[in-house]
N, C-alpha and C positions, 0 to 999 in steps of 0.2 A: 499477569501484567499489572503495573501499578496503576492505577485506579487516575483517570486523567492524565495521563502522559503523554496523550501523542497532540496535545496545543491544539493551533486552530485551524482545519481543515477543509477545503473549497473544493465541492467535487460537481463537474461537469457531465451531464447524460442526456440526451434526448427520452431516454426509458424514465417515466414517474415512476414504474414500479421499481426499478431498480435503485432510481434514487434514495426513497424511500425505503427500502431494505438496508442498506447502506449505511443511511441515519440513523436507524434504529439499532444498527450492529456498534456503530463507531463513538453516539453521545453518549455510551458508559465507557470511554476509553480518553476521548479527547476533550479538551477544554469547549469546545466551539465546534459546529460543523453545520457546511451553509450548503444547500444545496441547488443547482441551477440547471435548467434546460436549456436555453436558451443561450449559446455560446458566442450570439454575439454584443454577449453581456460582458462579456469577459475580460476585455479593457477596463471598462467604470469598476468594477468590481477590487481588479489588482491596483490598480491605480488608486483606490481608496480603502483598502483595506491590507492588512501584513497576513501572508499566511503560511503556517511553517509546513506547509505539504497540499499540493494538488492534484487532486484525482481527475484524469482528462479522457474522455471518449476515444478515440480515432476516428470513428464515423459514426457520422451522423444520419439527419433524413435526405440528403441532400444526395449523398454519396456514401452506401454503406458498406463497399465492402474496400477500397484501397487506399483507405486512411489518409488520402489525402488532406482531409476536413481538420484530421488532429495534429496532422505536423504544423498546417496552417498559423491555427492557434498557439502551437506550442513555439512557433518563433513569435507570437505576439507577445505569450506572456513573458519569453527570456527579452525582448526588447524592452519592456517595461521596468523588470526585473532580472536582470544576471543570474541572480545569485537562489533565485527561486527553486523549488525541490517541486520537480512534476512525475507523477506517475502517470503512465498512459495507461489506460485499459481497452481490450477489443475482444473481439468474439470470432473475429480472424485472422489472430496473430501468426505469423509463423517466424522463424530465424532471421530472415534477410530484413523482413522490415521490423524485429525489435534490435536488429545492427543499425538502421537504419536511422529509430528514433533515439538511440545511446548516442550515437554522431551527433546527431540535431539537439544533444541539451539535456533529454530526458536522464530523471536518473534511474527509473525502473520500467519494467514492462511485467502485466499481469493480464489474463484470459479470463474472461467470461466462460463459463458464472465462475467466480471462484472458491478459493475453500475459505472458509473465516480466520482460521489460525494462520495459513498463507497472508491474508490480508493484513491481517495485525503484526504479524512477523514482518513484511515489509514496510507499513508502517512508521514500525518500531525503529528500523534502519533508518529511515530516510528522515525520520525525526536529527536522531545525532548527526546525520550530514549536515542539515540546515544548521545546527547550533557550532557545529565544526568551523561554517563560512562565516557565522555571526562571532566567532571568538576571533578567527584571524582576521577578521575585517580591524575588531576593536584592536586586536594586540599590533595591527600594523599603525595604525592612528597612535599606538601608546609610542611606539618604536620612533614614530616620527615627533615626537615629542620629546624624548630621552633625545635623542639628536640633535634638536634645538637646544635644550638645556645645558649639554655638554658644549656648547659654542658659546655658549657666557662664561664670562671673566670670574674664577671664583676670586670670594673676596671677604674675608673675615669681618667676625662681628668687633671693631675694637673700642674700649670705653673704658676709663677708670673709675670716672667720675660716679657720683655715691648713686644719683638718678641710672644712671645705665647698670651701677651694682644693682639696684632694685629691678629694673628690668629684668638681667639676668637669673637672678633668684627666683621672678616669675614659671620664665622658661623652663628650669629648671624642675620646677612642681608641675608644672601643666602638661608636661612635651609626652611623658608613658599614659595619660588619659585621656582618651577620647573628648573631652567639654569641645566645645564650640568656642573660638575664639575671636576678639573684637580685637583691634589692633588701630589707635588711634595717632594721628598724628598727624604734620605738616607735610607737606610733600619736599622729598629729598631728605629724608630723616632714617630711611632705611627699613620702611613697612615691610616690605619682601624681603627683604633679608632675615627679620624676626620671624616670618612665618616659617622659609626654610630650614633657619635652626632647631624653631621648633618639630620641624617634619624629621629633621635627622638626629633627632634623639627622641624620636618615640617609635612605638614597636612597629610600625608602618614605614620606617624608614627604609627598608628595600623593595616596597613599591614605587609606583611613580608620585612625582608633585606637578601638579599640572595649574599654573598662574594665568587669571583671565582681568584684562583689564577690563575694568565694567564700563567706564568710563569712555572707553572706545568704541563697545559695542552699537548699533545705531538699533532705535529698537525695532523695526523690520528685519533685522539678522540674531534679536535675541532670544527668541525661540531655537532657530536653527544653530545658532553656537554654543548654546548650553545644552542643550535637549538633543539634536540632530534631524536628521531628517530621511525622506526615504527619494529615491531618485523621483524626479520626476513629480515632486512635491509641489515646485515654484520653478518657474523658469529657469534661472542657472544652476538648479540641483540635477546635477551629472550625474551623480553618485550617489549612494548610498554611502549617508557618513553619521560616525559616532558624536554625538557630545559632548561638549566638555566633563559634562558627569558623569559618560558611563565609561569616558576614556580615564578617568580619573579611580573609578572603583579598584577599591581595596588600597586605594592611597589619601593623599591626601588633596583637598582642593581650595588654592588659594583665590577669592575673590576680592581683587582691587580697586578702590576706589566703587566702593559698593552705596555710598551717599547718593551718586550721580542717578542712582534710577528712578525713573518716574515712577506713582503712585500705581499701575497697572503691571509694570513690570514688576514692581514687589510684591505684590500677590500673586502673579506667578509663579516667581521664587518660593513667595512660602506654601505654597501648596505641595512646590516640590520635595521641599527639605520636611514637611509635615508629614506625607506619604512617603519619603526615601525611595521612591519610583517616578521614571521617566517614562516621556512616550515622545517619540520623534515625529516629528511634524509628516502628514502623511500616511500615518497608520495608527491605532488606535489599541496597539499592542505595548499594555507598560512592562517596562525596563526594571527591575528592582537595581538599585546602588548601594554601594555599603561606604560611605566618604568619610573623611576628618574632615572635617569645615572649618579654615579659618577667614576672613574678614576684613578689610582694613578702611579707613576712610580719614579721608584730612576736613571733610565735614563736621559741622557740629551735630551730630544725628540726635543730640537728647534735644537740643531745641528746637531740632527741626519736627520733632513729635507737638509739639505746641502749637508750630505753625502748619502742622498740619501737610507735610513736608518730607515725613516717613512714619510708616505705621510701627504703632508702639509693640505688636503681638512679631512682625520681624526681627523687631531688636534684640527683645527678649528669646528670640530662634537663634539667633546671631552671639550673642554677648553672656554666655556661662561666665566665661574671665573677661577684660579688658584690660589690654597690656596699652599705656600709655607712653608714646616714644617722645621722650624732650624733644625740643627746638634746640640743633646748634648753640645759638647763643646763650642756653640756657648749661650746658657742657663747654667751659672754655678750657675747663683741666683736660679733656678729650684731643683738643685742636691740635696741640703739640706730636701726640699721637698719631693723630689721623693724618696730622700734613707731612709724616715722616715716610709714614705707609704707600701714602700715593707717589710722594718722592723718589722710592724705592719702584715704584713700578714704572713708570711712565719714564725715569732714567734708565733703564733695561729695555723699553720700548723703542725710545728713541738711541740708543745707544751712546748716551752720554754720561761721563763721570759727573755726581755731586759727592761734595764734604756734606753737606747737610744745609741748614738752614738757618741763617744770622739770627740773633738776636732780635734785631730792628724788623725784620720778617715774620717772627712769630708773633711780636706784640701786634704788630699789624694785622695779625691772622686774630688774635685774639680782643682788638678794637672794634673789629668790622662785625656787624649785626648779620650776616649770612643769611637773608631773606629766602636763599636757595637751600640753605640748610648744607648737607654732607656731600648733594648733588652739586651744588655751587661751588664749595671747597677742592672738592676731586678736578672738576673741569679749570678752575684756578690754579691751579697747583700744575697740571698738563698746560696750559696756556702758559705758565710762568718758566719750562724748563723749556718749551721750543724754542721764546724768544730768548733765554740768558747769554749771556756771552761768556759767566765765569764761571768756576768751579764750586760754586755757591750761592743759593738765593736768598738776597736781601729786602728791604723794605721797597729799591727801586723795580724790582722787578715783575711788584703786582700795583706798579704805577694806576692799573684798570680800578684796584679796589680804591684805594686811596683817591680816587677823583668820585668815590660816590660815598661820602662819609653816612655813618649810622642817623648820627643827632646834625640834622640840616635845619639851620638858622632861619627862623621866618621875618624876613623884612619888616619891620615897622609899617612904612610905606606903600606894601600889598593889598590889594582889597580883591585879588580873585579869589573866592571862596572856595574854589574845591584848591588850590593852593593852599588855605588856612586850612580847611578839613584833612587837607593830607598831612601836614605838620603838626595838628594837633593830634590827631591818631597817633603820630610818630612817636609823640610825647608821651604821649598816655600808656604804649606799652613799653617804653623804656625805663619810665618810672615805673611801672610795677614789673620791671625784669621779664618780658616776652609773657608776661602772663595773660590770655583774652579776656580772659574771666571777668579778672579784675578791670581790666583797660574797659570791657564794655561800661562795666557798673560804673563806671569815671565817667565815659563820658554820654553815658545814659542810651547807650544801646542792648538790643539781645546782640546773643554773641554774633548768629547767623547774621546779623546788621552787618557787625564788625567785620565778619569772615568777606562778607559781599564788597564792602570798601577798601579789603586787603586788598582784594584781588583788580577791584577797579584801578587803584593806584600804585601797584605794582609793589606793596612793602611787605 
């Protein structure tokens, strides 16, 4: 037998000598083996620790000969645990009541005193059962994954413009190698979209891709959402369930909006991505992963390393390549494009014919500074074919944009300062073409200043 195979193993006796024999047979065979007399430990025990096989008495001192004592427990530890692998053992078995404990849960039945190779032979079974419940557990979490995915709208990468050719070219190098990838950009720019291209054209592309917004996550549920947990962990833990990591092994895992996490949550993370092993909240059994990690964030994360704001030893776990996604308005050759594309969909949607799109409409589309970016334009473009009345949309029918021009005039006569502050921002990145960079060093902020006043003033 291979040398530690049979994992981590809890076996229940009132007999010390027994147990100790036991140990002595099994710690050259198994990772781990705990042994206990005292059965009514055995809650605390399951409850805080994972174990892939338990060895359980039938009777105890209490009641030695009609096993009442082990069916007891052995509905304790399936309440705890479902999916638990218990062997019973007694020194009174006969037929009826090892029919008896296969009903109630048990996956095996074994007699006192027994033979060693009997013992490891079973074992050895009930080892692969337990890894059997732990594969269809993950592959049913993967399945319901694939389901959700298929219920999104696919939706092409399209771009001419020279910045999206450079994009492209990226993907193109990076997508057959494993690197770690940073994926920066605005929000509504199409981060997940690059990650997924990159997932289907690298050699992982017939596993799963599994997308976690980080940003959504609260951090009380983000151990449990990346890592998982074991029933019975935290209050609403029902179930034994997978993480998003180990639902993701042997594929790829896209993390969103990965800026938003606090400074404790990123150690976390990189402890996980450093060891490539999980442990689920609840048991203290690590999980090996084998992930493509991509990344993305509409944060400044290099200057947030300054402020002290993300650690520098993440970034560099994160960021082998960094693919930089333009701003819309920095793609206007794109806009023609893009608004043809949505065009084409959302008249199919709603069931309405279009010729295409005026003249007067595209310039419009290509005046407007799209603070929402591709997310803005797509939603415009479906808002603009519900209301139309003709067989073509013109300048009047994103009348919405056109009342919220790019370059807004600041009154002479004003003296509300975050009104001046918001139109001199306005200023400052128009003149330097959507670029932060530049807009800060203008008007004498770090970026993250700049990124914090976008978002206050909504530009």
């Amino acid at each position: 037998m291979e040398e530690k195979s049979l994992g981590r193993i809890l076996i229940v006796d009132d007999n010390e000598d027994l147990l100790f024999a036991a140990k002595m047979l099994l710690k050259k065979h198994a990772k781990e083996v705990t042994i206990e007399k005292d059965p009514r430990r055995i809650p605390f025990l399951v409850n805080n620790n994972s174990y892939d096989v338990i060895l359980l008495d039938m009777n105890f001192t209490e009641d030695t000969t009609s096993g009442k004592e082990g069916f007891h427990w052995l509905k304790q530890i399936k309440e705890i645990d479902p999916k638990s692998v218990v062997i019973l053992i007694t020194a009174f078995g006969d037929v009826e009541m090892a029919v008896q404990a296969l009903k109630e849960g048990a996956t095996d039945f074994i007699l006192k005193p027994w033979q060693n190779e009997k013992l490891l032979a079973t074992l050895s079974a009930a080892i692969k059962l337990r890894e059997s419940y732990e594969q269809v557990d993950k592959l049913s979490t993967k399945q319901k994954q694939l389901q959700a995915d298929l219920k999104k709208p696919f939706e092409d990468i399209i771009g001419q413009s020279a910045s999206m050719k450079n994009v492209f070219s990226i993907i193109e190098k990076v997508a057959k190698t494993d690197a770690n990838i940073l994926i920066l950009g605005e929000n509504g720019t199409g981060k997940e979209l690059i990650a997924r291209a990159i997932h289907d054209r690298s050699e992982r592309k017939d596993e799963i891709f599994v997308g976690v917004d980080m940003g959504a996550i609260t951090e009380s549920l983000f151990e449990s959402e990346l890592f998982g947990h074991k029933r019975g962990a935290y209050t609403d833990a029902k179930e034994d369930r997978a993480g998003r990591f180990e639902v993701a092994d042997n594929g790829t895992l896209f993390l969103d909006e990965i800026g938003n996490l606090s400074m404790p949550l990123q150690s976390k993370l990189l402890t996980v991505l450093q060891r490539r092993e999980v442990t689920r909240i609840g048991t203290n059994k690590a999980i090996p992963v084998d992930i493509r990690l991509i990344c993305a964030t509409n944060m400044p994360v290099h200057d947030m390393i300054m402020e002290n704001g993300f650690r520098q030893d993440l970034l560099y776990r994160i960021n082998t390549v960094e693919i930089f996604l333009p701003p819309l308005r920095e793609r206007q050759d794109d806009i023609p494009l893009l608004a043809e594309h949505f065009l084409r969909i959302y008249s199919g949607k709603y069931r309405k014919k279009f010729k295409g799109l005026k003249q007067n409409a595209l310039q419009l589309l290509q005046r407007y500074s799209w603070p929402g970016n591709i997310r803005e334009l797509q939603h415009a473009i479906e808002r603009a074919i519900i209301m139309a009345e003709g067989d073509e949309l013109d300048s009047r029918d994103f009348f919405f944009l056109s009342a919220k021009p790019s370059n807004e005039k600041v009154s002479n006569n004003t003296y509300n300062l975050d009104e001046v502050e918001k139109n001199l921002i306005q200023k400052a990145i128009d003149k330097n073409g959507g670029n932060i960079s530049k807009a800060a060093k203008e008007l004498g902020l770090t970026r993250a200043s700049l990124y914090r006043r976008l978002e206050k003033y909504g530009l």
